[in-house]
N, C-alpha and C positions, 0 to 999 in steps of 0.2 A: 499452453498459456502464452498469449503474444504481448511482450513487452512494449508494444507499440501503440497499447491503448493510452487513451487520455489517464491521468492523473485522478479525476472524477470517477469515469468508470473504474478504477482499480480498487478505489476505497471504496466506490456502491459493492462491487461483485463483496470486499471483502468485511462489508458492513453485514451484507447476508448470508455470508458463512458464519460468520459471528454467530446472527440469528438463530441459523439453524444447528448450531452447536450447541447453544444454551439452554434449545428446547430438552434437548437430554434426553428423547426418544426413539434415536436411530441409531443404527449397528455399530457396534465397535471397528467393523472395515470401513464403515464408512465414513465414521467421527475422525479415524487415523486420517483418512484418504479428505477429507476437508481440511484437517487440521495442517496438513503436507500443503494442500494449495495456499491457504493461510500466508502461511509462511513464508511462500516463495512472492502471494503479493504483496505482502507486509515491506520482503525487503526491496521489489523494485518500486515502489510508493517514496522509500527511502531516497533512492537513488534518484528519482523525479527530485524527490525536494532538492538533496544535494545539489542536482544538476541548476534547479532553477535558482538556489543560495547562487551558486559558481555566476550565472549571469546575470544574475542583478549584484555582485559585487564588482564583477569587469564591467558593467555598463555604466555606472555611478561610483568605482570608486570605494563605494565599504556601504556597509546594509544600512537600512533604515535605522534612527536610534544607537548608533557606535557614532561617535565622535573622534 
């Protein structure tokens, strides 16, 4: 898994693990083995936003809507 995708792509790849989890007809090694990558982009998706929260608060100062 390369951390170096876009932001976009990590939520499509991880919109279609979703997908194919819900279908609920594939192997239990396999539902583990999607649900293990899941996971792993769920939390750098996270780490995207944080990061991008972090520069739009040192470029401006404080986020949109906080006063």
């Amino acid at each position: 898994m390369d951390d170096n995708n876009t932001f976009e792509y990590n939520m499509d790849r991880l919109s279609k693990l979703v997908a194919e989890l819900e279908k609920g007809d594939i192997p239990l090694e396999r539902a583990v083995e999607l649900y293990g990558e899941g996971v792993k982009l769920s939390a750098i998706c996270r780490r995207q936003l944080d990061d991008a929260k972090i520069k739009i608060t040192e470029d401006h100062g404080e986020l949109p809507g906080e006063e």
